[in-house]
C-alpha positions as CSV (number, residue, x, y, z in Angstrom):
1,X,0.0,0.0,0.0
2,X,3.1,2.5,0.5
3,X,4.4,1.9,-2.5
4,X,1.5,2.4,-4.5
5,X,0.9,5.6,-2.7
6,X,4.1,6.9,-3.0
7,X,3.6,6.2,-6.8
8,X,0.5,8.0,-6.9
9,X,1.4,10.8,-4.9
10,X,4.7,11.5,-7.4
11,X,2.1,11.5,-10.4
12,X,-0.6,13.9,-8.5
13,X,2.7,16.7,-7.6
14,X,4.2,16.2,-11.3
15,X,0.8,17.0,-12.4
16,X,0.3,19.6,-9.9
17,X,4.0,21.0,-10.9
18,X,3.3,21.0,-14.6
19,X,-0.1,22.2,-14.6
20,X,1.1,25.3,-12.3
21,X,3.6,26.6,-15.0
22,X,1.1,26.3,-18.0
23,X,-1.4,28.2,-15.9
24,X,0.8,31.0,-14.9
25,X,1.3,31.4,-19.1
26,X,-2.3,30.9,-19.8
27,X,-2.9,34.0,-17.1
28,X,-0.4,36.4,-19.4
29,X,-2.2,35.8,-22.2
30,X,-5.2,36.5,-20.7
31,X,-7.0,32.4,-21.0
32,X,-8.6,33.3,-17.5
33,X,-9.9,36.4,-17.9
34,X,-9.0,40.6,-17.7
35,X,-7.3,41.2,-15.0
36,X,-9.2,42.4,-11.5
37,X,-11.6,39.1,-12.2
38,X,-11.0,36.9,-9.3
39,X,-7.7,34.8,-9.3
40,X,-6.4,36.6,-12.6
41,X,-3.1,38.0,-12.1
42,X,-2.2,38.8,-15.3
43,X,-4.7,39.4,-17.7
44,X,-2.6,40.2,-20.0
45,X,1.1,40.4,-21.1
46,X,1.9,43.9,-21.0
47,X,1.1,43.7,-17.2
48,X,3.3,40.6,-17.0
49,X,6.2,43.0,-18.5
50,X,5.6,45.5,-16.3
51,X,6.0,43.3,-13.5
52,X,9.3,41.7,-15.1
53,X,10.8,45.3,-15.4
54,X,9.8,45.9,-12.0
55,X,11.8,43.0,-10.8
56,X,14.7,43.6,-13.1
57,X,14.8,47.4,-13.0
58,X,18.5,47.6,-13.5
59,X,18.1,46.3,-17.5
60,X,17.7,48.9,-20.4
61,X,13.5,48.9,-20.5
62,X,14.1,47.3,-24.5
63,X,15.7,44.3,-23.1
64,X,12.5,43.2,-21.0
65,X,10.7,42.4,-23.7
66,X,13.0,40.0,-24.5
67,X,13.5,38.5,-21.0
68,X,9.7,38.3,-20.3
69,X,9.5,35.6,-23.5
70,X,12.5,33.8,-22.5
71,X,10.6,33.6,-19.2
72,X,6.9,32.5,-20.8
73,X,9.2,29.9,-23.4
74,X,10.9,28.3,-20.6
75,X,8.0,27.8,-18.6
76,X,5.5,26.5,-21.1
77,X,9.0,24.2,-21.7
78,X,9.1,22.9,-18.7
79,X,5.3,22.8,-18.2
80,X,5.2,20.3,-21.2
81,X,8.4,18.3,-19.9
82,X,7.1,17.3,-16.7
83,X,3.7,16.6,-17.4
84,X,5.7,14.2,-20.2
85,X,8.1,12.7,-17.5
86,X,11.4,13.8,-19.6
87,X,14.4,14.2,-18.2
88,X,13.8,14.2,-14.7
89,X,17.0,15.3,-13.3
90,X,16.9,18.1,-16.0
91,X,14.2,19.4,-14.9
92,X,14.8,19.5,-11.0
93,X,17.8,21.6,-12.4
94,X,16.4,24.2,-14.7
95,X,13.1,24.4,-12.8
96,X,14.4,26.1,-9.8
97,X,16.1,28.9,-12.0
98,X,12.1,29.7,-12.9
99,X,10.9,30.6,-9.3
100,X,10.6,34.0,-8.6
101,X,13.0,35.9,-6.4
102,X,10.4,36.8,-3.8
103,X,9.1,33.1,-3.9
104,X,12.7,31.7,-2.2
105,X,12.5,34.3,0.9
């Protein structure tokens, strides 16, 4: 009975895990509604570069642009990866690099 629960807990988290980084990108372009409907962040992408300039205030304003897709391609990358179970240790790695700065305080 452990075993099997073990196994079903790693598939509910890597579900959990994968679905939480395809629903943060779905929020910035606006898949769950204009922002100030309830649990909308986002809304839309503009606001999501705002709030990567705001973090990253010390980069020439043309350069967010840039960094905000980087950010939106790597999580809807590693969204896709571990809902498909690839590269595991990969993953663990480049993962934690996503988190925001405020989130590890």
């Amino acid at each position: 009975m452990s075993l099997r629960f073990g196994s079903f807990s790693s598939v509910f988290l890597r579900c959990a895990l994968g679905l939480g980084f395809l629903s943060a990108v779905a929020d910035r372009f606006g898949l769950w509604g204009a922002f100030g409907q309830p649990n909308v962040e986002w809304g839309n992408f503009s606001r999501f570069l705002e709030y990567t300039h705001s973090l990253n205030w010390y980069l020439p304003a043309g350069i967010i642009p840039l960094l905000g897709g980087i950010a939106t391609g790597a999580e809807i990358l590693f969204g896709l990866l571990i809902l498909a179970v690839f590269r595991p240790s990969f993953q663990r790695l480049f993962t934690g690099f996503l988190s925001e700065p405020h989130a590890r305080l």
